[in-house]
C-alpha positions as protocol buffer text, in pm:
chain_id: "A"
residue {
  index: 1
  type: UNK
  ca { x: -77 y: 6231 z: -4829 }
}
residue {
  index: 2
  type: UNK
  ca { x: -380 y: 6489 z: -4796 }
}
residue {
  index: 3
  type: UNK
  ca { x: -539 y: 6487 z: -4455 }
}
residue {
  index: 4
  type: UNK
  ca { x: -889 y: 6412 z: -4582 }
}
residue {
  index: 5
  type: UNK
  ca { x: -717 y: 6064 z: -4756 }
}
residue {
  index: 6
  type: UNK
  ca { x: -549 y: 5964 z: -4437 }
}
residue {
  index: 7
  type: UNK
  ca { x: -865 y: 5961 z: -4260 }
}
residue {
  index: 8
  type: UNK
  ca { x: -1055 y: 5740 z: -4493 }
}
residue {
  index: 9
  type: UNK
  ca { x: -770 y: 5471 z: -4484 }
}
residue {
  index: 10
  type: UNK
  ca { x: -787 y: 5458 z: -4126 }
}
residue {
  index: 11
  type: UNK
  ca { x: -1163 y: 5394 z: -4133 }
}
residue {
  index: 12
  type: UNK
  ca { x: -1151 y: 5132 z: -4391 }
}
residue {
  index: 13
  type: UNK
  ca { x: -858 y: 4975 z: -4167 }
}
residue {
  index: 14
  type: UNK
  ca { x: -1077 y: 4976 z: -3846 }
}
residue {
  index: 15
  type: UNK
  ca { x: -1338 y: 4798 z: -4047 }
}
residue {
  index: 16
  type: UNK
  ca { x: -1159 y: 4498 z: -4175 }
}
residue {
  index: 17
  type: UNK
  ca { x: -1039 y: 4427 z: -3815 }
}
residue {
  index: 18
  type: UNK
  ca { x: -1413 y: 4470 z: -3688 }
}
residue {
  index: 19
  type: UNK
  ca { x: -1489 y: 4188 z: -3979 }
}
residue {
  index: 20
  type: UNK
  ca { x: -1261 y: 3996 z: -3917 }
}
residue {
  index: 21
  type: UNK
  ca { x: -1286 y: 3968 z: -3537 }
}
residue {
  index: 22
  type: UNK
  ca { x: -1712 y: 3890 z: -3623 }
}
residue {
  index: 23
  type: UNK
  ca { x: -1601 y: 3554 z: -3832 }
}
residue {
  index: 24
  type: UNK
  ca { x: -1410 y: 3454 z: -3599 }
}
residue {
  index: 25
  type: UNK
  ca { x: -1688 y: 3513 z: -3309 }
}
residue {
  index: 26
  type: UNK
  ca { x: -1948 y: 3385 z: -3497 }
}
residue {
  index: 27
  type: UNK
  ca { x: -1826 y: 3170 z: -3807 }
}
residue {
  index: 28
  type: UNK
  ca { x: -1866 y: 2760 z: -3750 }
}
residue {
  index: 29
  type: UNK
  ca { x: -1626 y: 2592 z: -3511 }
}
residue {
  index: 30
  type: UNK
  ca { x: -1452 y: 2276 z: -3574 }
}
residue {
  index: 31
  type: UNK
  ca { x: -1524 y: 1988 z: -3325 }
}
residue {
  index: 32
  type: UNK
  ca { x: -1152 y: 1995 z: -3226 }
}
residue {
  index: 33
  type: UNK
  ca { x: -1183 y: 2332 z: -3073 }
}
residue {
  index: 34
  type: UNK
  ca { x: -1383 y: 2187 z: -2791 }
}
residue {
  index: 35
  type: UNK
  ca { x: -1192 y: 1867 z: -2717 }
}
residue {
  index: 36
  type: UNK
  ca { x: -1011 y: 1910 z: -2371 }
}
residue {
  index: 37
  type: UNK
  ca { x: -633 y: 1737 z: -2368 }
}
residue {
  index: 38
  type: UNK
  ca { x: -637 y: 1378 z: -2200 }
}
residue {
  index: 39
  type: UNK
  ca { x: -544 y: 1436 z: -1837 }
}
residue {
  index: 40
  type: UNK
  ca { x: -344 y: 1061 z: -1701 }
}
residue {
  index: 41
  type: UNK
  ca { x: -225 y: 1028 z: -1348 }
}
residue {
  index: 42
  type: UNK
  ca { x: -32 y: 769 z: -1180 }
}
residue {
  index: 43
  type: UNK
  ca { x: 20 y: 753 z: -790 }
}
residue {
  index: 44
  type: UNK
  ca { x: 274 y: 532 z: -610 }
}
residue {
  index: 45
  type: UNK
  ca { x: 285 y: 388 z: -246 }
}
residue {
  index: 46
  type: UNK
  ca { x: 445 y: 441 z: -92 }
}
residue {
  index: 47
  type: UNK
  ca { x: 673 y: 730 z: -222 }
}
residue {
  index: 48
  type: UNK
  ca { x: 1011 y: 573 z: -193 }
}
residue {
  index: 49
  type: UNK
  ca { x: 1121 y: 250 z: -40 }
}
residue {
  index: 50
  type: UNK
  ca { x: 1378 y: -29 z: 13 }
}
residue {
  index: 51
  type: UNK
  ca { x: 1543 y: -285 z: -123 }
}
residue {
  index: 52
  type: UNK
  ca { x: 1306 y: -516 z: 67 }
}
residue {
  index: 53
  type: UNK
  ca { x: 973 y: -290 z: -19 }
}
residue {
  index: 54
  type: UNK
  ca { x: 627 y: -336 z: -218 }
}
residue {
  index: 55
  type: UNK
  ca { x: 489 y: -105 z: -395 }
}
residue {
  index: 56
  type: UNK
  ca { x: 106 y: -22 z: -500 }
}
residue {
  index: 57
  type: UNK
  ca { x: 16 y: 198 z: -766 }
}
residue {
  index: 58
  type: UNK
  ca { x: -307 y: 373 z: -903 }
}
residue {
  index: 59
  type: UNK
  ca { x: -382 y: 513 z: -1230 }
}
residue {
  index: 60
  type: UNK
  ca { x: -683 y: 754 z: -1352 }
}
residue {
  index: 61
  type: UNK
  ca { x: -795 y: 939 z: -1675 }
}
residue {
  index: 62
  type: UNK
  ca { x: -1035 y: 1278 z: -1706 }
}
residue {
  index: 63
  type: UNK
  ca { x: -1100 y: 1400 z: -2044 }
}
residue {
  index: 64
  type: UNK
  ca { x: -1391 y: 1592 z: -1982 }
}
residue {
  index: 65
  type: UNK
  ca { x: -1671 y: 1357 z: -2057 }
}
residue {
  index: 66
  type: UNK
  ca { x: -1763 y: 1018 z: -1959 }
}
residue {
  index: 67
  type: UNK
  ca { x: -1809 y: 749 z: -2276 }
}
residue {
  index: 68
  type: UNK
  ca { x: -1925 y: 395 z: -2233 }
}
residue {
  index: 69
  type: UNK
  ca { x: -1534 y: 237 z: -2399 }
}
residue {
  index: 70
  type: UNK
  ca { x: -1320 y: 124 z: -2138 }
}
residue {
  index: 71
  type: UNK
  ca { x: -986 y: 227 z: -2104 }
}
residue {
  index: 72
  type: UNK
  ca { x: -667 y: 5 z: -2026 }
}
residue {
  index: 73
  type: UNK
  ca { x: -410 y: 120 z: -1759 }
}
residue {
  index: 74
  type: UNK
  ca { x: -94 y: -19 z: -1781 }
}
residue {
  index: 75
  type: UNK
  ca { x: 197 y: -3 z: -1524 }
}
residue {
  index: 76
  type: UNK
  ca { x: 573 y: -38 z: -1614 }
}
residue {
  index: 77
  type: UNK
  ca { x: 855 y: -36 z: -1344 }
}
residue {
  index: 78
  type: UNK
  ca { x: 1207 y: 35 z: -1579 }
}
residue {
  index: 79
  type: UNK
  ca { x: 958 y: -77 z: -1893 }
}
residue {
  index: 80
  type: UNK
  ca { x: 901 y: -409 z: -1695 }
}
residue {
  index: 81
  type: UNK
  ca { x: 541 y: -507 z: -1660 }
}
residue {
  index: 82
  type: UNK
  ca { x: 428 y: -431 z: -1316 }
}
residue {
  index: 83
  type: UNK
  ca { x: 55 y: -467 z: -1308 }
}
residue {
  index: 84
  type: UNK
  ca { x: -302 y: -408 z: -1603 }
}
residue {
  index: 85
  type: UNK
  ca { x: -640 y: -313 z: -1526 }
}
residue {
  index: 86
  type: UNK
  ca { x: -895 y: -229 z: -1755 }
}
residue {
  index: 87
  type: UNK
  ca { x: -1142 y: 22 z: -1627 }
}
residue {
  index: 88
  type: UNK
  ca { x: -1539 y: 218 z: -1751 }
}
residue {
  index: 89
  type: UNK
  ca { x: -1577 y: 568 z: -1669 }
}
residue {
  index: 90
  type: UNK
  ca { x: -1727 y: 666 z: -1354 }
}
residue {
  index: 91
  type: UNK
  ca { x: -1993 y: 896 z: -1410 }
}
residue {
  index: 92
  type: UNK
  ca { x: -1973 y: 1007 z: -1033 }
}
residue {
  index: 93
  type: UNK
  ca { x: -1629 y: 1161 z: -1100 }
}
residue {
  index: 94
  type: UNK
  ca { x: -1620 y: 1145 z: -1480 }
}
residue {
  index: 95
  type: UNK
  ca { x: -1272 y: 954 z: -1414 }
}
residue {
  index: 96
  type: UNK
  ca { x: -1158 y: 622 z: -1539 }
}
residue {
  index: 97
  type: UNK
  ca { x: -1007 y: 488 z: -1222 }
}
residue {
  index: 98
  type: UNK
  ca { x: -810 y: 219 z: -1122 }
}
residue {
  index: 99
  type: UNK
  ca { x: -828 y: 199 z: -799 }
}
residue {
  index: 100
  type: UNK
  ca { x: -504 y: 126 z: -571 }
}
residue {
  index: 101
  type: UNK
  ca { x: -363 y: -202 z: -692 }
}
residue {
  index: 102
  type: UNK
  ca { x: -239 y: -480 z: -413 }
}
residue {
  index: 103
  type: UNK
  ca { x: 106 y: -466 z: -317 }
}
residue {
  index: 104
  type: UNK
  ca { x: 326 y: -597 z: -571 }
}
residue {
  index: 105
  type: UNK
  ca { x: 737 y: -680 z: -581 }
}
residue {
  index: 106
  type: UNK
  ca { x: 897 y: -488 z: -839 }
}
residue {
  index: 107
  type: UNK
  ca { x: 989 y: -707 z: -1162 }
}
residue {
  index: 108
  type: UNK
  ca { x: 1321 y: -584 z: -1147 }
}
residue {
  index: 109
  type: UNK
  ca { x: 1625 y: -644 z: -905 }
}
residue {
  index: 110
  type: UNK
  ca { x: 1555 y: -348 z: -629 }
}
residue {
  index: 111
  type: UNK
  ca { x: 1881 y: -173 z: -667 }
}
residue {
  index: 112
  type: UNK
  ca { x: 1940 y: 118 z: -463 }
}
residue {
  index: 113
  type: UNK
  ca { x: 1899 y: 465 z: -690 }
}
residue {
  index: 114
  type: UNK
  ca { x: 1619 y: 633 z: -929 }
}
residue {
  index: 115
  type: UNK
  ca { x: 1354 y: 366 z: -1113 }
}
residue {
  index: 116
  type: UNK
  ca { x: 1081 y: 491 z: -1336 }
}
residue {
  index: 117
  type: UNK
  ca { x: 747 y: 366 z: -1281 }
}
residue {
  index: 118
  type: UNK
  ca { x: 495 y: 482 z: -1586 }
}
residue {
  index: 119
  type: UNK
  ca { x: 146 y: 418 z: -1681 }
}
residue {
  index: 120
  type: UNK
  ca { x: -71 y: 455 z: -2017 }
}
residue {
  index: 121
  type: UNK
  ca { x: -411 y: 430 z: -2078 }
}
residue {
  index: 122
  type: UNK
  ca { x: -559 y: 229 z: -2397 }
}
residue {
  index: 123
  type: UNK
  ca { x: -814 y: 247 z: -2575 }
}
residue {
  index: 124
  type: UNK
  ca { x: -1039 y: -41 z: -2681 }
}
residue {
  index: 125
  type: UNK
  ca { x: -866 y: -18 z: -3055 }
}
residue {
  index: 126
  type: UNK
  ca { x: -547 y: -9 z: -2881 }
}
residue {
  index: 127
  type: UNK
  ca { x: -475 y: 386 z: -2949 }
}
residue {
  index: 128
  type: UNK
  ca { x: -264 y: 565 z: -2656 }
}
residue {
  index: 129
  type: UNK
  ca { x: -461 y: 818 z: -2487 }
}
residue {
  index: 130
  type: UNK
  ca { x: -232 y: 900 z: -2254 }
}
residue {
  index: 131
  type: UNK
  ca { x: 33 y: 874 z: -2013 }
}
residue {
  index: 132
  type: UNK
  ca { x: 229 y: 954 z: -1646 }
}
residue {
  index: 133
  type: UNK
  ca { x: 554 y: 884 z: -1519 }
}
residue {
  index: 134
  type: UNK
  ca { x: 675 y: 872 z: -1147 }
}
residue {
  index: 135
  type: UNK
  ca { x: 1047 y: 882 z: -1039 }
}
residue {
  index: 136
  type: UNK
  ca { x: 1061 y: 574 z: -761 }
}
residue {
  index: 137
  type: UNK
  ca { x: 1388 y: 626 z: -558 }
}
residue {
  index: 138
  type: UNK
  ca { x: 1531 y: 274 z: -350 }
}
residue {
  index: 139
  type: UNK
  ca { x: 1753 y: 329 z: -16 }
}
residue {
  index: 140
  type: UNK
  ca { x: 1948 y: 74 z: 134 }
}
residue {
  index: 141
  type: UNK
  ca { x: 1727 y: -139 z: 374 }
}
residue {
  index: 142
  type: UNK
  ca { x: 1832 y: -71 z: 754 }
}
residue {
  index: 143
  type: UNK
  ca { x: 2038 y: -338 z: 940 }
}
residue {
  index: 144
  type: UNK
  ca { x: 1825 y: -550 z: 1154 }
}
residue {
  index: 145
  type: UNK
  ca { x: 1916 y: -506 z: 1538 }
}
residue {
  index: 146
  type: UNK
  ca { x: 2121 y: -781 z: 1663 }
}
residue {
  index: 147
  type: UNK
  ca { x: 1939 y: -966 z: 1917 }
}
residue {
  index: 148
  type: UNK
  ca { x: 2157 y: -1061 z: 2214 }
}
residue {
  index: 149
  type: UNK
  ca { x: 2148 y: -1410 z: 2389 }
}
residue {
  index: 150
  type: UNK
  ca { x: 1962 y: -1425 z: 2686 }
}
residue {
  index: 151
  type: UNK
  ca { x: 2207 y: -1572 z: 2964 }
}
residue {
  index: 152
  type: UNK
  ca { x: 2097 y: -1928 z: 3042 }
}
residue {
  index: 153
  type: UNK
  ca { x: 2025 y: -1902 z: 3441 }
}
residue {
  index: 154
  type: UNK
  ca { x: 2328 y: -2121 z: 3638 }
}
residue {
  index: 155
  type: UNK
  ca { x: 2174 y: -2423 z: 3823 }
}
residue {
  index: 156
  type: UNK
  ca { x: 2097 y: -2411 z: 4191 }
}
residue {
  index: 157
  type: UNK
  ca { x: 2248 y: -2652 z: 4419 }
}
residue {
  index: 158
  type: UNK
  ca { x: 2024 y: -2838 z: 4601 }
}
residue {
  index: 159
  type: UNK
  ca { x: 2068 y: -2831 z: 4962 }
}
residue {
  index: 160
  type: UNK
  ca { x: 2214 y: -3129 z: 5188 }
}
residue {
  index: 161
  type: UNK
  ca { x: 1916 y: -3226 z: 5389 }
}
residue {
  index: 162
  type: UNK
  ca { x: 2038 y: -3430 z: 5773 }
}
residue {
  index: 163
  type: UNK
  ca { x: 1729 y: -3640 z: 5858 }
}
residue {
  index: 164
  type: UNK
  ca { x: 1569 y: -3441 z: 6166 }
}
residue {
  index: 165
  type: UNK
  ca { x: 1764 y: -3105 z: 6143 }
}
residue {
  index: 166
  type: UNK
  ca { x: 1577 y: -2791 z: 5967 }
}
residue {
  index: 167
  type: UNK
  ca { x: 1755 y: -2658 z: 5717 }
}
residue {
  index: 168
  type: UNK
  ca { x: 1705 y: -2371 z: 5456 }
}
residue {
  index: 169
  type: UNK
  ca { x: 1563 y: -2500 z: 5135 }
}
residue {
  index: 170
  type: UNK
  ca { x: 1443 y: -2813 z: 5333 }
}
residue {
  index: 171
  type: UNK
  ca { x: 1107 y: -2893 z: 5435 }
}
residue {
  index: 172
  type: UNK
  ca { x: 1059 y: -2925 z: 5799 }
}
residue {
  index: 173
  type: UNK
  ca { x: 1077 y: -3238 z: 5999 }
}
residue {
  index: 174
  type: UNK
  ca { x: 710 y: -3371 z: 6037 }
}
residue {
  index: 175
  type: UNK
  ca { x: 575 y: -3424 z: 6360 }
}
residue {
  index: 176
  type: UNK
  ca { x: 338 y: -3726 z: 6262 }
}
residue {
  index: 177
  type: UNK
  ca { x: 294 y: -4042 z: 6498 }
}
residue {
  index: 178
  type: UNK
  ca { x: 443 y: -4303 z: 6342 }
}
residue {
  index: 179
  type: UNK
  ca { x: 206 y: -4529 z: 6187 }
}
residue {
  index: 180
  type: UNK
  ca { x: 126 y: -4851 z: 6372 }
}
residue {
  index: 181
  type: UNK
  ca { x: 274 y: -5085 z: 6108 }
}
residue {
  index: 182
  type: UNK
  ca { x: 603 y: -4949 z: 6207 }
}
residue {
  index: 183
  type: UNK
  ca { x: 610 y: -5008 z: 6508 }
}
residue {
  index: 184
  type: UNK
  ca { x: 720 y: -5383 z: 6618 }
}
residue {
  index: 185
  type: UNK
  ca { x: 482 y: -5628 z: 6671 }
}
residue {
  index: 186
  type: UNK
  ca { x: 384 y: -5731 z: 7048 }
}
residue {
  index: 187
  type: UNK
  ca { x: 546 y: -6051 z: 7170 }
}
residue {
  index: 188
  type: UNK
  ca { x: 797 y: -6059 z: 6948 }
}
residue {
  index: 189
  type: UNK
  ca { x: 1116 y: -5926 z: 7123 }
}
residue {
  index: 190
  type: UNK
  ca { x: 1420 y: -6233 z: 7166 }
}
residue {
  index: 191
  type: UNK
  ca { x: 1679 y: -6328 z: 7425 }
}
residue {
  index: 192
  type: UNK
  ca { x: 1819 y: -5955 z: 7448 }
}
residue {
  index: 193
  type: UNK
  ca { x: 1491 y: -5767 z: 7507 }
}
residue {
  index: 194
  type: UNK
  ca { x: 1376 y: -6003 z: 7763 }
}
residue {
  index: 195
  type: UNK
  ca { x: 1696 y: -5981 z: 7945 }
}
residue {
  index: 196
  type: UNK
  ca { x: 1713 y: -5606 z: 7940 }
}
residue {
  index: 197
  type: UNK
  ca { x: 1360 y: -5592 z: 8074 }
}
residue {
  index: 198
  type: UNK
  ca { x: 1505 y: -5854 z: 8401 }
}
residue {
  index: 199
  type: UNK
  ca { x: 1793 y: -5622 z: 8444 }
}
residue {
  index: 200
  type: UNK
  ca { x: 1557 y: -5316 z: 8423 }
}
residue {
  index: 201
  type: UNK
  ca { x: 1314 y: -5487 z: 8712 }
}
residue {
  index: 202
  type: UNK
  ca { x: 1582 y: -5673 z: 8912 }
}
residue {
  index: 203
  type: UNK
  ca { x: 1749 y: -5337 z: 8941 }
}
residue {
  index: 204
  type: UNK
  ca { x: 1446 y: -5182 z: 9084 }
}
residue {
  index: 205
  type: UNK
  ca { x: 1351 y: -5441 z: 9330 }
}
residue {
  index: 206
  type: UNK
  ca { x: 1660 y: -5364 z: 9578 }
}
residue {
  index: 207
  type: UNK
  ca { x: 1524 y: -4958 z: 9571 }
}
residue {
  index: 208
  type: UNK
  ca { x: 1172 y: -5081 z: 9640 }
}
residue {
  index: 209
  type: UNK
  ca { x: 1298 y: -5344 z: 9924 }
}
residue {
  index: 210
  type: UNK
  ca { x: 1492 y: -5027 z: 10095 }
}
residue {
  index: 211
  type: UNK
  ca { x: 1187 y: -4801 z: 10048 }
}
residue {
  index: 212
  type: UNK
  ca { x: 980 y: -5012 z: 10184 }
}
residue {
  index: 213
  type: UNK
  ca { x: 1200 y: -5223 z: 10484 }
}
residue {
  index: 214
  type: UNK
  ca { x: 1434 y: -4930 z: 10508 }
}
residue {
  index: 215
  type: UNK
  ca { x: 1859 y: -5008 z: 10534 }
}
residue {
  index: 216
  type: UNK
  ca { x: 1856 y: -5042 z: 10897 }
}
residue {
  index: 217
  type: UNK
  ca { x: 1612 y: -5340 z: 10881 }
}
residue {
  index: 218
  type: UNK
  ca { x: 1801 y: -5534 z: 10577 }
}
residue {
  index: 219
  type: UNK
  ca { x: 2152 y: -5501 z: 10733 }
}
residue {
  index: 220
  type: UNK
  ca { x: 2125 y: -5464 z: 11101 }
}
residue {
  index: 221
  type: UNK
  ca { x: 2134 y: -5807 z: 11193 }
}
residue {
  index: 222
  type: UNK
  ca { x: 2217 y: -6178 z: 11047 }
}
residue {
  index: 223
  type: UNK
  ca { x: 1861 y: -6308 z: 11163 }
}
residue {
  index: 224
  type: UNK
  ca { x: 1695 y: -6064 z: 10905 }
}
residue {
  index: 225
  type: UNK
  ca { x: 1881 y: -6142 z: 10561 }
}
residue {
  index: 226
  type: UNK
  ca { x: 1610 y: -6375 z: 10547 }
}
residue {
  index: 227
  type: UNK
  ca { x: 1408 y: -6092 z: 10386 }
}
residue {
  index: 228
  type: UNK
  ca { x: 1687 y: -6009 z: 10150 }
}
residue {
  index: 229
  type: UNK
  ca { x: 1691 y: -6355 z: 10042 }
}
residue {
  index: 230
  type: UNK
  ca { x: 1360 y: -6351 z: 9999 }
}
residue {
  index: 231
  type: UNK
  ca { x: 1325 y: -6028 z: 9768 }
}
residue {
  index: 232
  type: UNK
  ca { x: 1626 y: -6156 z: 9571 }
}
residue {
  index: 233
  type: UNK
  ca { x: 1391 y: -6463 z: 9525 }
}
residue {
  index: 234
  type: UNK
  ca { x: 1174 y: -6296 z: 9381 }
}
residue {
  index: 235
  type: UNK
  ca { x: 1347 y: -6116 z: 9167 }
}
residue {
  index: 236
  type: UNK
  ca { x: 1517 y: -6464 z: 9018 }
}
residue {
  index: 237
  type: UNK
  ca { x: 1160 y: -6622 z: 8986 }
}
residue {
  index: 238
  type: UNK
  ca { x: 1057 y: -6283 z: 8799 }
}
residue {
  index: 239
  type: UNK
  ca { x: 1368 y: -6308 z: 8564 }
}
residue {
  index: 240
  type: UNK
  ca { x: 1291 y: -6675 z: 8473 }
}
residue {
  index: 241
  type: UNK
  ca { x: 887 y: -6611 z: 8425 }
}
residue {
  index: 242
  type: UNK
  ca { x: 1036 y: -6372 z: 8144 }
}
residue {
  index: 243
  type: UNK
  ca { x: 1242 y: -6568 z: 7960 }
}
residue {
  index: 244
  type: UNK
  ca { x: 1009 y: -6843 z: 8005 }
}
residue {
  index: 245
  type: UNK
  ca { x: 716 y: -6891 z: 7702 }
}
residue {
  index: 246
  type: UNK
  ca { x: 408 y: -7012 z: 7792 }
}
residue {
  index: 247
  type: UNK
  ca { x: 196 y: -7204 z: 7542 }
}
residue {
  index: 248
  type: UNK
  ca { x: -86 y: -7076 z: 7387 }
}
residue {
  index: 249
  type: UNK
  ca { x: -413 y: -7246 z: 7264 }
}
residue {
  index: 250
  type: UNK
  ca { x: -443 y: -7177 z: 6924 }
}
residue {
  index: 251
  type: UNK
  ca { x: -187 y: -6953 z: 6645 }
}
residue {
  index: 252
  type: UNK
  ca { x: -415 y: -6838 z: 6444 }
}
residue {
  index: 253
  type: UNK
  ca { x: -300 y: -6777 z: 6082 }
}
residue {
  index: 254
  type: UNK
  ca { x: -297 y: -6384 z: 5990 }
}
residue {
  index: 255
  type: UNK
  ca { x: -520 y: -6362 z: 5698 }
}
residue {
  index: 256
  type: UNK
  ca { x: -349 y: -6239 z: 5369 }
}
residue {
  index: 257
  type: UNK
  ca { x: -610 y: -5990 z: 5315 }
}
residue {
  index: 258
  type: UNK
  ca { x: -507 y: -5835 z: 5637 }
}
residue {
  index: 259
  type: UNK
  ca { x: -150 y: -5767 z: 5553 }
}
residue {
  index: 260
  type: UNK
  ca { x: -33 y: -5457 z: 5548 }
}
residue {
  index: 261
  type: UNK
  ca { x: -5 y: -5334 z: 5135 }
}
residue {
  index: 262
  type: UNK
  ca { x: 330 y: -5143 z: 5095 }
}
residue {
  index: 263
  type: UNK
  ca { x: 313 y: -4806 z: 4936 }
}
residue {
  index: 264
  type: UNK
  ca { x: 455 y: -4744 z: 4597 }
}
residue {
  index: 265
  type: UNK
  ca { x: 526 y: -4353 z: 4725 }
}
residue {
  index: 266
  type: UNK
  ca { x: 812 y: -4252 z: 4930 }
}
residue {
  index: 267
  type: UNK
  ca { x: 669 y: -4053 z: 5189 }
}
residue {
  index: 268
  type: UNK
  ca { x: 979 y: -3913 z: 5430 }
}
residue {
  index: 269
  type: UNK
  ca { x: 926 y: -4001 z: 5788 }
}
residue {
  index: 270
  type: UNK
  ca { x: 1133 y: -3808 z: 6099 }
}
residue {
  index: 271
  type: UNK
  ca { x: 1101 y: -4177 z: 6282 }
}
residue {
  index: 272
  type: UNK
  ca { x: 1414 y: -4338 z: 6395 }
}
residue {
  index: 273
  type: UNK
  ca { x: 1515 y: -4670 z: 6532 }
}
């Protein structure tokens, strides 16, 4: 092919690519050239779990520009209904979000190994937008510690208490006074007090006759035992004034208002007979 021909076919060449690249720059564009793909995303919480775990999930849609149709998020765990929200577009974020959802129990038996959790969004005709899958993976739930009985405490013997003797673990013996009503009433001791009190006196008389007359006095001759006699007369008329029981004017009656009330409480007492 001559030179000069060559040349011209490369020039007409050059100029149906510059043509063609001009209709394509400037030539009318289709509304589907500017649509942006339907972005869906699901979230899950938390990321894996147990046989005993809830789960929350949360679902959102961007396509580029807010409209004023709501969308329809719907949740699927192993193509089981989980949980449906329908949503309006945020013109904040230009996102249709679902916010998290409360925690839910999966509608299925929560085996241990891979579930599928999904979402798609709907729109008002019913027409899938889009949608999002998560793989959900269940581990055996941990044993529960054992809980150990607490040892039930042994009882403590209570110590022997002796009446009057102190004793660890027993309260002290109390030093109170007896109270009066314990003590026995005047004037009324019998036969046996009145003859220990003659024994007590009659056996002091003979020490106060030889303190007072002296040994030498009592025994030295016959012609004083008169004396003697005489102090051991005294000592008989003593014993019978004792035993003897005068009478009185008038008994008055003790009043039943002033007789002694018992007490209902035990209160211990170191006293003794």
């Amino acid at each position: 092919m001559p030179a000069k021909l060559r040349s011209r076919v490369i020039r007409g060449c050059r100029l149906a690519m510059l043509l063609v690249a001009a209709a394509a720059a400037f030539g009318p564009a289709t509304g589907q050239a500017f649509t942006l793909i339907p972005v869906v995303k699901l979230y899950v919480k938390p990321a894996a779990g147990y046989t005993t775990s809830i789960v929350q999930v949360h679902g959102t849609l961007k396509t580029g520009s807010c409209s004023t149709a709501p969308v329809t998020f719907k949740f699927l765990f192993d193509s089981k209904p989980l949980w449906t929200k329908t949503v309006n577009c945020n013109t904040t974020t230009v996102l249709w979000d679902t916010g998290w959802s409360p925690y839910i129990k999966p509608p299925v038996p929560p085996t241990v190994g891979q579930h599928l959790i999904s979402v798609s969004a709907y729109s008002t005709t019913g027409v899938l937008i889009g949608s999002a899958n998560y793989s959900y993976s269940i581990y055996p739930a941990p044993a529960s510690p054992r809980t150990q009985p607490s040892p039930t405490p042994s009882p403590t013997p209570s110590p022997v208490c002796a009446a009057g003797a102190a004793t660890t673990g027993c309260p002290s013996p109390s030093t109170t006074a007896c109270p009066a009503a314990m003590l026995p009433n005047a004037g009324s001791g019998g036969w046996g007090d009145n003859i220990l009190a003659a024994l007590m006196i009659g056996a002091a008389l003979p020490i106060v006759g030889l303190a007072m007359f002296g040994p030498q006095t009592m025994f030295a001759a016959a012609y004083r035992r008169r004396r003697f006699l005489t102090l051991f007369g005294l000592s008989a008329m003593a014993v019978l004034a004792l035993n003897c029981t005068f009478p009185t004017a008038s008994n008055p009656q003790a009043s039943p208002a002033a007789a002694v009330t018992p007490s209902s409480a035990s209160t211990p007492s170191s006293c003794s007979a």
